[in-house]
N, C-alpha and C positions, 0 to 999 in steps of 0.2 A: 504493500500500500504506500503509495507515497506522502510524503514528509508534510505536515502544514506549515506554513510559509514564518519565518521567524521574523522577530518583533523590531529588526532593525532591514535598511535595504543594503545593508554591507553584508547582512550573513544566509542572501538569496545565493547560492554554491553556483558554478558554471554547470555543473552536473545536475543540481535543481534544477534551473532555467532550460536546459536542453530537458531535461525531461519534462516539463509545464510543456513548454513549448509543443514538444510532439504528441505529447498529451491532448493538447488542444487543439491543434490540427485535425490530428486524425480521426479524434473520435469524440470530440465538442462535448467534455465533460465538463458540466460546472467545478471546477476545484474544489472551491468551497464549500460544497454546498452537498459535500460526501458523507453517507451517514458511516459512526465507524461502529465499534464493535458493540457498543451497550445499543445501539438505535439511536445515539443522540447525532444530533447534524453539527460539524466541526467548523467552525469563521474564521476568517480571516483575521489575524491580530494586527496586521498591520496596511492597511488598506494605503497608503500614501503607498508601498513597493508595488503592489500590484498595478496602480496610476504609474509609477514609474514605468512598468513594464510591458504597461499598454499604450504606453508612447516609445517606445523603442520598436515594435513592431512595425512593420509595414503590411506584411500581409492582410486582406481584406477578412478573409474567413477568422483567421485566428483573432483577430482587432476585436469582432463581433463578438467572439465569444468570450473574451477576453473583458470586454465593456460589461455583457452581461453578467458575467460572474463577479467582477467590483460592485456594481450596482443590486446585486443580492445579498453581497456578504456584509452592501453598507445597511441596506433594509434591517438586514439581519443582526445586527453587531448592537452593541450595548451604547445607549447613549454617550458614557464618556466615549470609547473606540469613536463615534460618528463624529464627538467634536474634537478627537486628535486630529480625525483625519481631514475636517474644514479646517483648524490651523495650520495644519500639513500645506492644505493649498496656500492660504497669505503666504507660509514661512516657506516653501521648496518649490513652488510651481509660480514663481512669477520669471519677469521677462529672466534671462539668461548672461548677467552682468558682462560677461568675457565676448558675447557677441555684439552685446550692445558698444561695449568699446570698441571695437575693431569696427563697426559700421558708423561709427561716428568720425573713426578716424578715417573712412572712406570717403565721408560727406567734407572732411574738409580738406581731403585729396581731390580737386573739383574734376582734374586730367580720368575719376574713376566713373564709369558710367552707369547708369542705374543705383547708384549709393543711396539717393533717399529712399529707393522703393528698401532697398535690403536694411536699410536702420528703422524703417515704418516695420519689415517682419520680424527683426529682432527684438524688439521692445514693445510685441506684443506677447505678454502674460503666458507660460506656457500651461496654464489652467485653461484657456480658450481653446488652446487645440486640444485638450483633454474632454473638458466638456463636449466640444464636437464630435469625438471619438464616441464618448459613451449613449449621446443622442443617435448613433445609428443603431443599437444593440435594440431588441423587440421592447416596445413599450419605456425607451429609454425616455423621450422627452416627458410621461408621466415622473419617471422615476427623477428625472433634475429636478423636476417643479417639486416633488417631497423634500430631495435634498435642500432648494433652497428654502422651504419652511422650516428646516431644522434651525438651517443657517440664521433666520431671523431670530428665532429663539433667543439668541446668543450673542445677540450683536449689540445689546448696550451692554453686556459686561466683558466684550473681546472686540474694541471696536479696531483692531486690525483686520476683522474678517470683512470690515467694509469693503477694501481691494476683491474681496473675493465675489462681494454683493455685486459689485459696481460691472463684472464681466459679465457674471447672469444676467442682470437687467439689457448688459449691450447687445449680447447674445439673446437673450428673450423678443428683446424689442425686434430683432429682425425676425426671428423665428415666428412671431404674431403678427407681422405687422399686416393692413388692412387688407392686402390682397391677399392673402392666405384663408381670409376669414370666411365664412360663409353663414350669411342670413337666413335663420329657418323661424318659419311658425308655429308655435308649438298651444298645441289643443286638445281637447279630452282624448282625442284618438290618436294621441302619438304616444312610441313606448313609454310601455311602462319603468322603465330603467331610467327616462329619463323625468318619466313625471316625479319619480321618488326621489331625484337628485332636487328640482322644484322646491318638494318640499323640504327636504335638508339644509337647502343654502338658502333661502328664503331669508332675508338677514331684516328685511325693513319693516313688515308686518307676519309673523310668524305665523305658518298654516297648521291650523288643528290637527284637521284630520285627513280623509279623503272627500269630504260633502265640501269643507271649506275647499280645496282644491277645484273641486268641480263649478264651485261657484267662481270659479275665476276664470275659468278657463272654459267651459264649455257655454254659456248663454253668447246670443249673439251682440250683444253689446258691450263686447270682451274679449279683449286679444294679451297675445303673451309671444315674446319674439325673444330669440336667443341667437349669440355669436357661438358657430365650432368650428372648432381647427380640424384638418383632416388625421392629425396625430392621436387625437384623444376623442375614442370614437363615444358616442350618446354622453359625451359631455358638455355641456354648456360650459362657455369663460363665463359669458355674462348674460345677463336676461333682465329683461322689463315686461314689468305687468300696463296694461294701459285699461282704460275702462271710458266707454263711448258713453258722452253725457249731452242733455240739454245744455249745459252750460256749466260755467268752471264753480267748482264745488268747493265749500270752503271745509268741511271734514270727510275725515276718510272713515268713520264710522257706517254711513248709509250704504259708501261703495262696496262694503265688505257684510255687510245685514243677508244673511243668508233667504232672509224673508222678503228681501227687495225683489220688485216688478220689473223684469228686464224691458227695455222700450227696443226698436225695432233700428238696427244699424244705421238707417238710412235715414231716421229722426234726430240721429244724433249732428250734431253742431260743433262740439268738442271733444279730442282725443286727450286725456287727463293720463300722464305719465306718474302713476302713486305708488311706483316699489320698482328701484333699480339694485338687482346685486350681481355682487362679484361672486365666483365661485370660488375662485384658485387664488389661494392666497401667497400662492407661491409669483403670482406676476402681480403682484406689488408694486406700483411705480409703472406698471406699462400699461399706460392708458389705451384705452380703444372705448370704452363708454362714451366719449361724442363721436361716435364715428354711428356708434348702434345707434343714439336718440335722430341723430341726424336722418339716415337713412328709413327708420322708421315711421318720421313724419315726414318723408316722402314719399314712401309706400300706401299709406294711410290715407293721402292728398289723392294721389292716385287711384284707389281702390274706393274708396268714399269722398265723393266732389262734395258732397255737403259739409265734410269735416272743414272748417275754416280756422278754426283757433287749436293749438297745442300747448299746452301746458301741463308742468308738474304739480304733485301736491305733496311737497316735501317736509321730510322731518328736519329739525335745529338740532340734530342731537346734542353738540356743544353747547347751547344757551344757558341751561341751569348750573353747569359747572361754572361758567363762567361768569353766568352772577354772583353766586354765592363766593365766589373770591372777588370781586368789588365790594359787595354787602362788607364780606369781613373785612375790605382796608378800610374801606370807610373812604371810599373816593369822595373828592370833592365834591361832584355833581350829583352825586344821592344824601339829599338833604334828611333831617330829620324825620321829616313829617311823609315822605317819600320811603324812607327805611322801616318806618310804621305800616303802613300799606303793605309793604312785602312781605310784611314779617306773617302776614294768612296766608301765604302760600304755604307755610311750614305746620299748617293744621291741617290735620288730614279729613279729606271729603270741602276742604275748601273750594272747589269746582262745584262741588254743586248748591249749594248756597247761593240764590240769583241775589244777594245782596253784596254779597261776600266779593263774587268773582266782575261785579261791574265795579268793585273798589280795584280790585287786582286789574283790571282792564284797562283803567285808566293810567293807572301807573305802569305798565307793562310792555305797553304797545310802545310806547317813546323810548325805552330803555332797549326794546328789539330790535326800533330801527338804528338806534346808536349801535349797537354788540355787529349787526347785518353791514354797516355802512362804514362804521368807522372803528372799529375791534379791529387791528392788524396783528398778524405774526411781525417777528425780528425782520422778516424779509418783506414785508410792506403789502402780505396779501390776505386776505380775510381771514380771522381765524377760523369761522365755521367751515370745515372740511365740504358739507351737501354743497355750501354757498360758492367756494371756491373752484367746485366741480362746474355746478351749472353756469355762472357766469364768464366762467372760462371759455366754455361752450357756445357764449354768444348771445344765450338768453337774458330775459329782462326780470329783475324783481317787481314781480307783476302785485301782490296785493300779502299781506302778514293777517292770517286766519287763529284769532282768538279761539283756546280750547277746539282746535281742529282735531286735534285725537289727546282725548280724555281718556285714553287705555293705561295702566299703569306705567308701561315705558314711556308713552309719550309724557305722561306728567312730573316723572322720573326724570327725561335728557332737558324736557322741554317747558314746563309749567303746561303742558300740552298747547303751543305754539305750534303751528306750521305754516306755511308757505307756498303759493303759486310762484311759479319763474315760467313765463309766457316765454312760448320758440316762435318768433316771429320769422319767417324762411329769409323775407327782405331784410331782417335788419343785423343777422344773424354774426356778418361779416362783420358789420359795420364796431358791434359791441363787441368783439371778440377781439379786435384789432385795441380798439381804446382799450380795452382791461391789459390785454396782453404790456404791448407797449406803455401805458401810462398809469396804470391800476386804476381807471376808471368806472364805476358801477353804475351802468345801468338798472335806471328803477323808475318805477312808475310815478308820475306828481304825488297821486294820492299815498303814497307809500311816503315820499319827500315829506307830504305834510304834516305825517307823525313824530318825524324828527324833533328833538325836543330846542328848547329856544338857545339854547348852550351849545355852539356848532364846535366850538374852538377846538375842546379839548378832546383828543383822542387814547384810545383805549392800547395800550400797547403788549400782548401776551407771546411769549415765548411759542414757536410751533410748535403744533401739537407731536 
């Protein structure tokens, strides 16, 4: 039986190596992954040699198999082993310092020709061509997106493994990017593997059962649309629920009343975008969510010429944390008699009390649009993560909906706060370009006239 791979890549034998080697070739045995004498399955200790040694290869067959059994034995391996072997990549698989000099000293050899291309491939990270290695092995681009979830785990208290984050994402991003993607509509009669992922990842109103599910998805004034990559088959990256209305709604309670009258697609007037989530936590930082709402409300334009208006009905999730640390400084601009008033949100069933929540109304709404408007991260852009999404996207803060969802999380992130942000098709560019460029926020007058009379001061929080 042969040997399992010892804990350093100095004491892999020549005699090892040649035997892995033709081990692997011939007969595509996972190494690792050998059961030995008791029935238990034997791991890899040192998964950073085996990376070494599937970047030494060339061959195409043994590479595969090669990727595939790193990529088992990482599944497999004990959480510390998984995070030697993410610092393995910061500390051993970056660019190649001895190349990197020698290509620098060609660039400023001018007489040598091609020097920048060959100092552009030497001082690229030799983690990139590993990950590219192990993305060909079956089911490998599943198996990176785990590995970089572990990776996050880990990364405020090892933040060297940033370098490692920063190639995923470069490499994700091309591996996603929009032409890869493809649009599907998903409705009661699509598998069922993928209705049960629906319900899993469902991040923004969470689905009961299967009757809640069918209430979304199968009446006709109800659509539900998802991005998939051809790599990660009945997986959705991302999905949106929309819900066909007379007109823009200001909670998300009625949308979701399983008792509600479906009205007839063709009556409807507005496509209400109230639940976008991400699946894959492992593409983190690689947007395509305005690529889906985009194309959605042009499919939707298309298919329903009556729909005219598109709009979200969005959660604040950050609003309530983020009052309750002004509350406690005792900012300037929350006066006494202002800090009284807020202090009934902190009794509970204060919502529903109509005496109660029209005190809290009045005080609340001017505070929303300050946190929406003028609350910045260190880097000068919204703190609310929803807000920073859609108006990146071009859309307008269209209208701030008092106790729009009174369900426990919402009163939780939000004092249950939510929000319209209108997709106007014409103006789409227009607002994406001013935020982009000048951190601009588009917003409706009537939204402007909540703003409270104190424009000056603005709210400055660490990003999230």
């Amino acid at each position: 039986m042969m040997k399992p791979l010892k804990s350093r890549t100095s004491d892999v034998t020549p005699v090892f190596v040649s035997e892995l080697i033709e081990t692997l070739t011939r007969r595509g045995l996972a190494l690792f992954g050998r059961r030995d004498a008791r029935g238990e399955v034997a791991q890899a200790r040192d998964l950073a040699a085996l990376g070494e040694l599937l970047l030494s290869r060339r061959g195409e067959a043994s590479g595969v198999t090669l990727a595939e059994t790193l990529l088992a034995a990482f599944a497999a391996a004990s959480a510390a082993e998984r995070l030697t072997f993410l610092l393995a990549l910061a500390d051993r698989f970056g660019p190649d310092p001895a190349a990197v000099q020698r290509a620098i000293a060609a660039v400023l050899d001018i007489s040598e020709t091609g020097a920048l291309e060959k100092l552009h491939a030497a001082s690229e990270p030799r983690r990139q061509a590993l990950f590219r290695r192990l993305n060909l092995a079956p089911g490998g681009t599943t198996a990176l997106l785990r590995m970089r979830e572990d990776l996050l785990g880990h990364l405020s208290d090892h933040p060297r493994l940033k370098l490692v984050d920063d190639d995923f994402v470069h490499l994700f991003s091309s591996w996603f990017n929009r032409g890869f993607l493809a649009l599907r509509r998903i409705d009661w009669t699509t598998s069922p593997n993928i209705l049960e992922r629906i319900i899993r990842y469902e991040a923004v109103h969470a689905i009961r059962d299967w009757d809640d599910l069918r209430n979304r998805l199968a009446p006709e004034d109800r659509r539900c649309y998802g991005f998939f990559h051809p790599q990660l088959v009945d997986e959705p990256l991302i999905f949106v629920e929309v819900a066909l209305t007379r007109d823009i709604p200001p909670a998300v309670g009625p949308l979701l009343d399983l008792a509600r009258t479906p009205i007839a697609a063709a009556e409807a007037t507005t496509a209400v975008f109230y639940s976008i989530s991400n699946t894959q936590r492992g593409l983190g930082s690689v947007s395509f969510g305005n690529f889906l709402i985009k194309q959605v409300v042009e499919d939707l334009k298309r298919e329903l010429p009556n729909v005219k208006t598109s709009v979200t009905l969005s959660p604040v999730p950050g609003f309530a944390s983020w009052l309750a640390g002004q509350r406690k400084a005792e900012v300037a601009w929350l006066d006494a008699a202002t800090q009284a008033e807020l202090g009934l949100v902190d009794e509970h069933g204060w919502h529903a009390d109509a005496g109660k929540a029209e005190r809290v109304r009045a005080v609340l709404l001017p505070i929303a649009v300050r946190y929406l408007l003028a609350a910045k991260t260190a880097g000068g852009r919204p703190v609310d993560p929803v807000a920073r999404f859609h108006l990146g996207n071009g859309a307008r803060l269209e209208r701030l909906n008092f106790l729009g969802d009174v369900s426990a999380k919402g009163l939780k992130q939000s004092h249950g706060l939510m929000v319209n942000y209108l997709y106007a098709l014409d103006e789409i560019e227009v607002n994406h370009e001013a935020f982009a460029e000048k951190g601009v926020i588009a917003a409706a007058p009537a939204v402007r006239q909540l703003a409270p009379a104190d424009k000056s001061s603005r709210s400055t929080v660490p990003a999230p």
